[in-house]
C-alpha positions, 0 to 999 in steps of 0.5 A: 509457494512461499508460506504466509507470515501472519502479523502478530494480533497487536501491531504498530499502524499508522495511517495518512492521507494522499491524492492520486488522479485527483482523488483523495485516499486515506492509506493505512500501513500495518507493520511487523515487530522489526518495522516491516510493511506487512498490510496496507488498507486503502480507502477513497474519499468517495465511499461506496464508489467503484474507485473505493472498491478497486482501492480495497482490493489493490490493498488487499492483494498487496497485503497478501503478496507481501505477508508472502514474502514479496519485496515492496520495492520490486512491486514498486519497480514493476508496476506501470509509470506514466510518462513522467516516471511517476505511478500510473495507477492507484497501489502505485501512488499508495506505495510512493506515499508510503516510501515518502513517510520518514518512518518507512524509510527502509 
């Protein structure tokens, strides 16, 4: 297993808001010195809902993958498309979102 790459205490975070599913979600995007992604925070519009609850965890776990070296783009290409070729689930609309920003441009 590849070793964790903590961020440092004080980092550039930017945060927006997108709507996946008919549901509005805030992203928040933590980011190392040299302006990679290193953490993501998700929350829903309904909070306290079970959807807010499956958001955070996505979040969490992206975080985890990508403090662990795993790319954002092959997460991105991995995750399920609906038949449109657009993102299925929740990470996968948070991640296009975050791709979309002009600064996340890689």
């Amino acid at each position: 297993m590849t070793s964790r790459e903590r961020l440092p205490h004080r980092r550039r975070q930017e945060s927006f808001e997108f709507f996946h599913a008919a549901l509005g979600f805030t992203l928040g995007v933590g980011r190392y010195h040299d302006g990679r992604v290193g953490e993501i925070f998700l929350s829903a519009h309904k909070v306290g809902s079970p959807i807010e609850a499956l958001a955070r965890d996505a979040a969490i776990v992206l975080s985890i993958a990508l403090q662990h070296g795993a790319d954002l783009d092959v997460i991105r290409s991995a995750l399920t498309s609906d038949s449109d070729g657009g993102p299925a689930s929740l990470i996968g609309a948070a991640i296009d979102a975050l791709l979309s920003q002009p600064e996340s441009a890689p």
